[in-house]
Rosetta silent file (secondary structure, phi, psi, omega in degrees, C-alpha in Angstrom):
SEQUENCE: XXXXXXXXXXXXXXXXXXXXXXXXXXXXXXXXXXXXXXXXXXXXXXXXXXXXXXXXXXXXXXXXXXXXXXXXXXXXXXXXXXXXXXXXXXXXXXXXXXXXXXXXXXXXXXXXXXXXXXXXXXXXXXXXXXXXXXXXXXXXXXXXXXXXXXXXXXXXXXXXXXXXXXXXXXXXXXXXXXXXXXXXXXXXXXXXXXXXXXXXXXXXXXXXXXXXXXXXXXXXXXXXXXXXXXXXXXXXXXXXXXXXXXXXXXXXXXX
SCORE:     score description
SCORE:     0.000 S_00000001
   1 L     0.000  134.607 -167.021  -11.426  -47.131    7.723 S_00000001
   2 L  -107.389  162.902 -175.727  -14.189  -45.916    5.470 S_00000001
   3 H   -48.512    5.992 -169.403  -13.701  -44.219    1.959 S_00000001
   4 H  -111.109  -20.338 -169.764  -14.486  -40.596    2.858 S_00000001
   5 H  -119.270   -6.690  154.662  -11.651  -40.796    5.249 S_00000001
   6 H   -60.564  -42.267  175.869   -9.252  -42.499    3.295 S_00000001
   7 H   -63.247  -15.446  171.981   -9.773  -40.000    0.671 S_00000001
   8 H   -64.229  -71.163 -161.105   -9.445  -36.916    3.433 S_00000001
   9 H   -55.560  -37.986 -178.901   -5.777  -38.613    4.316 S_00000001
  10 H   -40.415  -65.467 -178.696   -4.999  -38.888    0.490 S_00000001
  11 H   -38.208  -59.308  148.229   -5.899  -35.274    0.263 S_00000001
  12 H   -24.499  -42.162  172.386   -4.019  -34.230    3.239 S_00000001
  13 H   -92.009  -23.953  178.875   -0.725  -36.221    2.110 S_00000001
  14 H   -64.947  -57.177  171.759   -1.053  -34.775   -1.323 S_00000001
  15 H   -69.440  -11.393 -179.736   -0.605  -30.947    0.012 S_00000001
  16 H   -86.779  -39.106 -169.872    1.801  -31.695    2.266 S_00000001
  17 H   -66.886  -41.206 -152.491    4.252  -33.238   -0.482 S_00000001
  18 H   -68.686  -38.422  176.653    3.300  -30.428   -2.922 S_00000001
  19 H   -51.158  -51.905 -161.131    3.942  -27.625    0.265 S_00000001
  20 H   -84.014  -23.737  170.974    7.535  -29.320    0.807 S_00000001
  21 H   -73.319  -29.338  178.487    8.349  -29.704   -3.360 S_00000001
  22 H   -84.483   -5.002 -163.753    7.293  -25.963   -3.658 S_00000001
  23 H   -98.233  -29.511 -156.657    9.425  -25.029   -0.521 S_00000001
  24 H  -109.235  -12.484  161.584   12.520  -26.842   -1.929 S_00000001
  25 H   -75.746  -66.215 -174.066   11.693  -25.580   -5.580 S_00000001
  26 H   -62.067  -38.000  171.736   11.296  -21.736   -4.320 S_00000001
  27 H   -68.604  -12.153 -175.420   14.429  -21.265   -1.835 S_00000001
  28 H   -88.559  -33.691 -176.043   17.136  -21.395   -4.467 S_00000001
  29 H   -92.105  -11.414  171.589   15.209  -18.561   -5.969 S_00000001
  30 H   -82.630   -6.373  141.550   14.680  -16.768   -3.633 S_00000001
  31 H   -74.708  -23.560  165.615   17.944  -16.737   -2.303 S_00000001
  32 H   -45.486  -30.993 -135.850   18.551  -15.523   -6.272 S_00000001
  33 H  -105.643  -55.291  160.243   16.001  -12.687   -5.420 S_00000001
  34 H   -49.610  -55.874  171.325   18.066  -11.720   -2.340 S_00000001
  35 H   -41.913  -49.038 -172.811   21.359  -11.894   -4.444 S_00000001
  36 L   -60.761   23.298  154.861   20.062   -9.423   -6.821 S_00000001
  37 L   -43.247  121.248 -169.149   20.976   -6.177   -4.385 S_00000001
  38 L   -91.592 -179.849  174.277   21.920   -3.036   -6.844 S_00000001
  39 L   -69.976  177.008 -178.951   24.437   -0.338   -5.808 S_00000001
  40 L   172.434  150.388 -172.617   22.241    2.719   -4.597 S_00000001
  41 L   176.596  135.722  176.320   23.565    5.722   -3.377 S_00000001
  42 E   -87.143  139.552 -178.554   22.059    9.533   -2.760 S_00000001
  43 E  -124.440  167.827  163.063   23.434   12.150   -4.841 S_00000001
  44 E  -121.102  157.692  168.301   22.593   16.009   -5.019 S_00000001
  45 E  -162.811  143.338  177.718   23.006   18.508   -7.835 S_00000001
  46 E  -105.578  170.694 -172.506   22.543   22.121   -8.392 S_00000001
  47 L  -127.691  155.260  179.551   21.105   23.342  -11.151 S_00000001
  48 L    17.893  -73.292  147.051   21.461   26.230  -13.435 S_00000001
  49 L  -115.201   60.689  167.243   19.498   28.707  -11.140 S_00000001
  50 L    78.492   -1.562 -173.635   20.693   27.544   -7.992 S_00000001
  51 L   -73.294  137.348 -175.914   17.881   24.889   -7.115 S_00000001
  52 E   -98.791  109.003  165.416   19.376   21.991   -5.068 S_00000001
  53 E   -92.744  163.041  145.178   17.976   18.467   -6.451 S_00000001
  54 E  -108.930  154.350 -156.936   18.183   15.099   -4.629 S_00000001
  55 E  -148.834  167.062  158.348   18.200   12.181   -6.875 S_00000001
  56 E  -124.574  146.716 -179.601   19.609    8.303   -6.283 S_00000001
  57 E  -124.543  111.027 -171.876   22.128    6.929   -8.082 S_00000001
  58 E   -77.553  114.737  166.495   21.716    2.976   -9.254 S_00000001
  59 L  -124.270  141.119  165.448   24.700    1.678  -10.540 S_00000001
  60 L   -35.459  137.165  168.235   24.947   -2.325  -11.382 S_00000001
  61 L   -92.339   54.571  168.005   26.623   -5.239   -9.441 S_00000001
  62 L  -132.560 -160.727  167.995   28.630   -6.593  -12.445 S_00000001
  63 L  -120.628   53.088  168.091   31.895   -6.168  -13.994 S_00000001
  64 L   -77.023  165.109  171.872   31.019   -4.423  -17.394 S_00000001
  65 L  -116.989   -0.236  138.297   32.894   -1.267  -17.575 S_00000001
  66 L  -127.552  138.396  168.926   30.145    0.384  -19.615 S_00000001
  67 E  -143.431  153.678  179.350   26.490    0.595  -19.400 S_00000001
  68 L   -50.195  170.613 -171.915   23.247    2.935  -20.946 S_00000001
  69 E  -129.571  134.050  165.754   22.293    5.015  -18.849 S_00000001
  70 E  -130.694  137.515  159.992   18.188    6.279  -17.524 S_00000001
  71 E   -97.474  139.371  165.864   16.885    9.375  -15.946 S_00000001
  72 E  -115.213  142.476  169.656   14.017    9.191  -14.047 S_00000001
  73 E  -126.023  112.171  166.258   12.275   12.510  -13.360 S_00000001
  74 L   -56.012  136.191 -166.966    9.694   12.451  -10.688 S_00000001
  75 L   -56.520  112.619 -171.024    5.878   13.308  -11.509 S_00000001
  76 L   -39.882  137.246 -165.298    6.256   17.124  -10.154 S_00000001
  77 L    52.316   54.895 -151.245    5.462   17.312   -6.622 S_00000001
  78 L  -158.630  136.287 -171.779    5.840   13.696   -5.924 S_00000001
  79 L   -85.555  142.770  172.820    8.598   11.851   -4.419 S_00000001
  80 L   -56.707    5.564 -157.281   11.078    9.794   -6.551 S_00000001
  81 L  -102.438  -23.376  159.206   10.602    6.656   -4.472 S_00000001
  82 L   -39.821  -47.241 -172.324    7.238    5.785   -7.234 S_00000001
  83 L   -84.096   13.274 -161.216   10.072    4.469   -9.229 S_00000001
  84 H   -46.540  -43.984  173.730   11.521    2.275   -7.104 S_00000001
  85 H   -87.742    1.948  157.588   10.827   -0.922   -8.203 S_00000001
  86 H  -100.544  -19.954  172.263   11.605    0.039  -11.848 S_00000001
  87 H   -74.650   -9.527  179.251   15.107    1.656  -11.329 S_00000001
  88 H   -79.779  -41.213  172.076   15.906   -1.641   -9.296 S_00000001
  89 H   -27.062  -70.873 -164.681   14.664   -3.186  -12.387 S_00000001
  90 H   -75.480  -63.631  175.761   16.486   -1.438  -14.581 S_00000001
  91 H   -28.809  -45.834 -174.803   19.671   -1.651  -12.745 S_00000001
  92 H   -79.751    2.777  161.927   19.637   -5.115  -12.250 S_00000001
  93 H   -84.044   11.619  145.229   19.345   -5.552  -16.298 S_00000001
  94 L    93.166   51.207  158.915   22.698   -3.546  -16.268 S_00000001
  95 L  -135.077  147.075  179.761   21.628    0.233  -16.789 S_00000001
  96 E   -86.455  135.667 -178.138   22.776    2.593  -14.720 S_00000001
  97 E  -119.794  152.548  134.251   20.238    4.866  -13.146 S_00000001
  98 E   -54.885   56.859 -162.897   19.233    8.289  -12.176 S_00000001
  99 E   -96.813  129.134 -174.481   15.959    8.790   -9.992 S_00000001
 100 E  -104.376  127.609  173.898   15.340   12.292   -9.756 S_00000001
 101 L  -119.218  125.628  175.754   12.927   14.234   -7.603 S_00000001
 102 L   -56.449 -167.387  175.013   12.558   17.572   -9.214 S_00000001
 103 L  -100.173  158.710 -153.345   12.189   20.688   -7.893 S_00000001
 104 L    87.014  -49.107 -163.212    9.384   21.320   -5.607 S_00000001
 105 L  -123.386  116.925  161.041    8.968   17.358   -5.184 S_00000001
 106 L    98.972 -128.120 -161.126   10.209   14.603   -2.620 S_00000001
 107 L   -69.933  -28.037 -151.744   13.688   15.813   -0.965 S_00000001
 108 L   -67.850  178.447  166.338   14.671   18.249   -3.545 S_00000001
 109 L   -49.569  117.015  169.388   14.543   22.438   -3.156 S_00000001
 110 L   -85.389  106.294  177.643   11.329   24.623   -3.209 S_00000001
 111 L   -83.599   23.879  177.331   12.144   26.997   -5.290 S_00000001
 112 L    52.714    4.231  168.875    9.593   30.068   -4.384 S_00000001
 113 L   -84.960  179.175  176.294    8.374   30.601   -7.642 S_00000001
 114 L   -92.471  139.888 -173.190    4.698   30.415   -8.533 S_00000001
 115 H   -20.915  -60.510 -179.813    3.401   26.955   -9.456 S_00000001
 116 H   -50.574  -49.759 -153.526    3.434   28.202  -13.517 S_00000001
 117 H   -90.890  -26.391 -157.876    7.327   29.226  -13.469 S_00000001
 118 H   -51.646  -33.484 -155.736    7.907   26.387  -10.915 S_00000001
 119 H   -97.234  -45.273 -179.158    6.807   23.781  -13.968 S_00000001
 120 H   -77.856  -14.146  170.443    8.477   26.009  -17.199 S_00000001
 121 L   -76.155    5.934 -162.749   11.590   25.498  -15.318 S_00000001
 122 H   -75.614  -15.963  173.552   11.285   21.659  -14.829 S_00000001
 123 H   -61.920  -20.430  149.631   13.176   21.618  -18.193 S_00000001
 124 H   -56.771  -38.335 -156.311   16.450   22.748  -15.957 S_00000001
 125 H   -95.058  -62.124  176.416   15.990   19.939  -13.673 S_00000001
 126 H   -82.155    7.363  151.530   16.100   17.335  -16.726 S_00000001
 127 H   -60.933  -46.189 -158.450   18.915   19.181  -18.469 S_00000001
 128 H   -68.693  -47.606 -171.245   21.189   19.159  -14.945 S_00000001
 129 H   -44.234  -64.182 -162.780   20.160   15.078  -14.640 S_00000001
 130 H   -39.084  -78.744 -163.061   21.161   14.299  -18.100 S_00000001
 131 H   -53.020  -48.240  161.580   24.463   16.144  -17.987 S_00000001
 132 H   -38.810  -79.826 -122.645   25.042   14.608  -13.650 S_00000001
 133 H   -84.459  -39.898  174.965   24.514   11.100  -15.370 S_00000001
 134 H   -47.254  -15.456  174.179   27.036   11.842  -18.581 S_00000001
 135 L   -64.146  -18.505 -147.370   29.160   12.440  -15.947 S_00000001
 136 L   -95.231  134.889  165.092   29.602    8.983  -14.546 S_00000001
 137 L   -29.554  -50.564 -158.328   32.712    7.091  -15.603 S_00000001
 138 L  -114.589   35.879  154.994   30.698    4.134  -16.102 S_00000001
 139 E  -113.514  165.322 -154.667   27.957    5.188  -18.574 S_00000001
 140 L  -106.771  126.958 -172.074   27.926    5.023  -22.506 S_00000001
 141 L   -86.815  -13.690  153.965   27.521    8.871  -23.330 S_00000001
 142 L  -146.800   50.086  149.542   25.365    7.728  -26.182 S_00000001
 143 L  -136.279   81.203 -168.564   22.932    5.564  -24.853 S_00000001
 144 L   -91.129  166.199  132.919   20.765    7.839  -22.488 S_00000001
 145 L  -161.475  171.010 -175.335   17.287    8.160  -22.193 S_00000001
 146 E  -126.459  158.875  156.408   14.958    9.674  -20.222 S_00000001
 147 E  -131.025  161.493  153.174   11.364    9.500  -18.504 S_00000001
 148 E  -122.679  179.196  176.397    8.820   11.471  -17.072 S_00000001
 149 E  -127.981  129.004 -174.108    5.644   11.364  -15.787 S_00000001
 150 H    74.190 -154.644  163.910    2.966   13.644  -16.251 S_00000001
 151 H   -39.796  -21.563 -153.795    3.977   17.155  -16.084 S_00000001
 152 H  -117.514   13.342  175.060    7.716   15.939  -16.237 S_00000001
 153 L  -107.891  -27.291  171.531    7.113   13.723  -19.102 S_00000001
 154 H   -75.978   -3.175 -172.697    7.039   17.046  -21.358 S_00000001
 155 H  -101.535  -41.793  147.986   10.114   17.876  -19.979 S_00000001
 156 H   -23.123  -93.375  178.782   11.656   14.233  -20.545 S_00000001
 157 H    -8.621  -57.682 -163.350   11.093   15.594  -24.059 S_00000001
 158 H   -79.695  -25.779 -167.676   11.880   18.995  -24.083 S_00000001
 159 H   -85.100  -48.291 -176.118   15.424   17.832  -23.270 S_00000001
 160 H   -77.608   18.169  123.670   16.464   15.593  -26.057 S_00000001
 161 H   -32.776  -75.504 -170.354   15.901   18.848  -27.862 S_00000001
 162 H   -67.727  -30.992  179.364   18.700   20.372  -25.472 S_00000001
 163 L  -164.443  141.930 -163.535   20.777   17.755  -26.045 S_00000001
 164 L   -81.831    1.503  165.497   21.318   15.243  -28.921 S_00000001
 165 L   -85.379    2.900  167.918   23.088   12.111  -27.094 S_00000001
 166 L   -63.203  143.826 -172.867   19.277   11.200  -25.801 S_00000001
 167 L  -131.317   13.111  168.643   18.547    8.023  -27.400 S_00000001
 168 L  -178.613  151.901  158.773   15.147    7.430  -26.225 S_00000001
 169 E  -120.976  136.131 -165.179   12.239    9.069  -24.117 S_00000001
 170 E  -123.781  127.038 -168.861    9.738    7.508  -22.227 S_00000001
 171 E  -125.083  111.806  133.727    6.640   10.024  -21.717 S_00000001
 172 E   -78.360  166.598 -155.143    3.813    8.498  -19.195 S_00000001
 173 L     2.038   73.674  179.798    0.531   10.064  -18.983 S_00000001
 174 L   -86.164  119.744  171.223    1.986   12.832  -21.158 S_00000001
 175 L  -104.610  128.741  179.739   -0.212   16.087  -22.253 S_00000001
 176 L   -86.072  164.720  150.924    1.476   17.876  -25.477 S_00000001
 177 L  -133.826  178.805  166.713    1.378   21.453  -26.557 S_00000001
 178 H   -21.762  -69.844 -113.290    2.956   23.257  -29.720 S_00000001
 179 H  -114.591  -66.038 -175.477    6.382   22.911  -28.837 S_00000001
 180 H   -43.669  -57.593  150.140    6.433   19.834  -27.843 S_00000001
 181 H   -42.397  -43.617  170.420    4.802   18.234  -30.956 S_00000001
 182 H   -56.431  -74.669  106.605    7.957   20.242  -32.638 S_00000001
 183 H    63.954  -81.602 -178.335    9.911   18.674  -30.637 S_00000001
 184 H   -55.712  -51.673 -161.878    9.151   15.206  -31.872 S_00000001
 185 H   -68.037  -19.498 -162.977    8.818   15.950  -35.135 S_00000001
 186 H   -90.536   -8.254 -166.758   12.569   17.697  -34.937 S_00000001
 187 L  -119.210   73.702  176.907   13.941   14.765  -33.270 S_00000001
 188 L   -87.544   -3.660 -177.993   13.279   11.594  -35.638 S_00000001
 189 L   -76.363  -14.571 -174.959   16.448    9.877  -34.593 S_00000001
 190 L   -88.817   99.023 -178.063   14.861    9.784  -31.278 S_00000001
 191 L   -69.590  156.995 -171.131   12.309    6.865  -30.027 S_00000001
 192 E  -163.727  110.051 -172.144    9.759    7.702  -28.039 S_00000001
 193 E   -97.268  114.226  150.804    7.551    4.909  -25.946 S_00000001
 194 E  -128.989  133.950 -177.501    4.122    6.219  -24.596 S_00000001
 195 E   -92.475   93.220 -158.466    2.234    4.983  -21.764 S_00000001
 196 E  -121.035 -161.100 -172.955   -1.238    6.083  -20.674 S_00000001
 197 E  -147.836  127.751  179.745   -3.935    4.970  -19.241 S_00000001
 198 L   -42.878  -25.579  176.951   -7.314    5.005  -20.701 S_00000001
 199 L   -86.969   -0.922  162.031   -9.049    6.420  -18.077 S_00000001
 200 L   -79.010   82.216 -166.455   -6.901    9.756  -18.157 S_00000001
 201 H   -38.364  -52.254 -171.423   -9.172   11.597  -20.450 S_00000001
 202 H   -70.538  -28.878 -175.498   -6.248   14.455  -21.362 S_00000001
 203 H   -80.053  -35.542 -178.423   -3.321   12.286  -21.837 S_00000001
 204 H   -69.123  -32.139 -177.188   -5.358    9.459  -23.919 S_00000001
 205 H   -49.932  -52.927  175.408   -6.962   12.194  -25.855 S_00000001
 206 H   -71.592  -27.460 -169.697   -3.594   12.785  -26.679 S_00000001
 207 H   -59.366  -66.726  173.674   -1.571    9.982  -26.657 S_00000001
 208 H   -50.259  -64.227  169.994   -1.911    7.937  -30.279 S_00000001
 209 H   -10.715  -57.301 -176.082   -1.178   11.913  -31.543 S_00000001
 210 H   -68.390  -75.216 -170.583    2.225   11.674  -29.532 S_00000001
 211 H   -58.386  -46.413 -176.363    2.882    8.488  -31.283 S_00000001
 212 L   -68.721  -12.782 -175.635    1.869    8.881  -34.532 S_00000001
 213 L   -78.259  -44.141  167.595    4.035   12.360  -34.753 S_00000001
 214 L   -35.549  131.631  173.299    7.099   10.147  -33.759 S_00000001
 215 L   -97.750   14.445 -143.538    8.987    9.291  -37.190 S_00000001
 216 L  -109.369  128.824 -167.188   10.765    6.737  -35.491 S_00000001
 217 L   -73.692    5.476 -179.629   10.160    2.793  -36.352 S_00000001
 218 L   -76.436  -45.579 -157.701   11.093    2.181  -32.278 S_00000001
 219 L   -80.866  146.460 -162.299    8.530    4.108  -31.025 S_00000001
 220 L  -132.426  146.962 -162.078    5.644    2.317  -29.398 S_00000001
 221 E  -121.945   95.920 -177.048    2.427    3.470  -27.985 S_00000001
 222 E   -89.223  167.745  156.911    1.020    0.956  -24.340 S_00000001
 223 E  -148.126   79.967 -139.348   -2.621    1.829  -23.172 S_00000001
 224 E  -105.839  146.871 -176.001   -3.540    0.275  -19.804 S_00000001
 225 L  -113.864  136.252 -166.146   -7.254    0.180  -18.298 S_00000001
 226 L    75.795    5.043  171.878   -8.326    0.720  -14.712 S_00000001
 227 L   -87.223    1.411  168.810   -4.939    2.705  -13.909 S_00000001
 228 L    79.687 -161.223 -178.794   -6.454    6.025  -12.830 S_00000001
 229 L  -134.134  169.384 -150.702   -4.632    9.216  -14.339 S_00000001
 230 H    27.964 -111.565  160.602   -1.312   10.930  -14.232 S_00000001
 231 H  -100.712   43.575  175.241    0.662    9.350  -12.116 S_00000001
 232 H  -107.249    5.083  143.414   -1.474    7.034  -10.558 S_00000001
 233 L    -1.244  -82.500 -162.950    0.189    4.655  -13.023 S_00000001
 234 L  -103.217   17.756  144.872    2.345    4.058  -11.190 S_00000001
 235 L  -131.304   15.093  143.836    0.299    2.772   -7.808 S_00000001
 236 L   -97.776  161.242  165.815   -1.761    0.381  -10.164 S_00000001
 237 L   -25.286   10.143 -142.944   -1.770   -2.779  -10.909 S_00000001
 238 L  -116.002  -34.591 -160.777   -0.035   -1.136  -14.125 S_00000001
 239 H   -76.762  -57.713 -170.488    3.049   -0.826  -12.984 S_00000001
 240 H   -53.131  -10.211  178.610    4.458   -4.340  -13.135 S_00000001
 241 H   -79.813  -72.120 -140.709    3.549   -4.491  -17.076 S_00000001
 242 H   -61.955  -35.583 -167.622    4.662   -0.969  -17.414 S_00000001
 243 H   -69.225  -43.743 -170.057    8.336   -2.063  -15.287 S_00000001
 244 H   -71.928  -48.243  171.313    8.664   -5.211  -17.873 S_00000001
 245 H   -62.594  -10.023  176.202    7.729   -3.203  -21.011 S_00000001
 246 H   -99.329  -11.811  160.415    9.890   -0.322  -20.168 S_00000001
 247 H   -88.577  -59.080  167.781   12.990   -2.552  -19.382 S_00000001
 248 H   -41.504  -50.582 -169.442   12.647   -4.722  -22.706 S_00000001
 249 L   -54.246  -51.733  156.448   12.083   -1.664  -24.487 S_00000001
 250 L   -67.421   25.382  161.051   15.336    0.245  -23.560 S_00000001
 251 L   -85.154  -83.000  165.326   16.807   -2.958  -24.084 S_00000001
 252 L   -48.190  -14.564 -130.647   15.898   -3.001  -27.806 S_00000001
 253 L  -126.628  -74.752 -171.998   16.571    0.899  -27.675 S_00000001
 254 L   -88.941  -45.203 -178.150   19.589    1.630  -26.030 S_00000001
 255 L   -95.828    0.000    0.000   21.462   -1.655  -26.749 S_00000001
């Protein structure tokens, strides 16, 4: 047998043991991987003026008897299923969750207004979430927070205004006005993590603003490259940073 074809069989026995040590290394976790199924359940809620949301509601597989709590508010006119893989996230690190589709967007009500009122109202739709999740037995009524995206990231905002047990906001590709900047400045007890993506010229324009107005020594400022704008975030390669930094962070936040 000559040396080119001993060294072929070498090769050839070498990949097969590493294929059966990675096969016998990988199934325990991946029955782990499997284990990790959250609780999941569809919920509805009406709101204020009569708009019907649909939302899901993540609750943990463990046996704490309290946990924080996150609203997700879907990027307006966009289905709530973009968060999926972070409310599974966050659930299985033992927060209870809220994925919201607003009004207008995924399952939820069209509410016949014109695009402009459809959007100053989105601040009902993260008022009604907030108060649906304080509802839940098995949330800590003051360690909430909220996100949006986009349009629905000022509204994430605009809420822990309306109500002072928010304990953190998470604003992707977020564009400020007046109010909003108040907003921040009125809320320093409040953290406030924002994520854009360089290539969204209005929200990066804006973004370091948004941070630096925070008074809060929590709040943190991400900037990701090659992620597209608004919510296309969240179908780049972006998202799996964006899932891990937004679970540590309400880690460090809320707990």
């Amino acid at each position: 047998m000559n040396e080119k074809m001993k060294s072929g069989i070498w090769a050839i026995l070498i990949i097969t043991a590493i294929i059966l040590i990675m096969t016998f290394v990988l199934k325990p976790l991946t029955q782990q991987s499997d284990s990790l199924e959250v609780n999941k359940k569809s919920v509805t809620m009406i709101t204020e003026d009569g708009i019907e949301l649909s939302a899901d509601l993540y609750n943990p597989n463990s046996d704490k008897e309290k946990y924080p709590g996150v609203v997700l508010l879907s990027p307006f006119g966009e289905s709530r299923e973009i968060y999926s893989d972070l409310a599974t996230e966050l659930c299985n690190n033992d927060f209870v969750v809220l994925s919201v589709d607003v009004r207008n967007s995924g399952a939820s009500q069209i509410d016949n207004e014109s695009v402009v009122e459809s959007i100053a109202n989105l601040g009902i739709d993260a008022d009604t979430a907030v108060h649906l999740l304080l509802e839940q037995s098995n949330v800590m009524p003051d360690k909430i927070a909220i996100l949006g995206t986009a349009l629905t990231a000022r509204s994430a905002l605009m809420v822990t205004d309306l109500n002072n047990k928010l304990s953190g906001a998470i604003l992707v590709s977020a564009v400020m006005d007046s109010a909003g900047y108040n907003t921040i400045e009125d809320s320093p007890d409040c953290p406030i993590l924002v994520l854009v993506s360089i290539q969204d010229v209005h929200s990066a324009s804006q973004a370091l603003a948004i941070y630096q107005t925070s008074q809060n020594p929590l709040s943190k400022i991400e900037t990701y490259i090659n992620a597209g704008g608004g919510s296309d975030l969240w179908r780049s390669q972006a998202k799996f940073e964006m899932t891990s930094l937004i679970t540590e962070w309400l880690t460090k936040v809320l707990l």
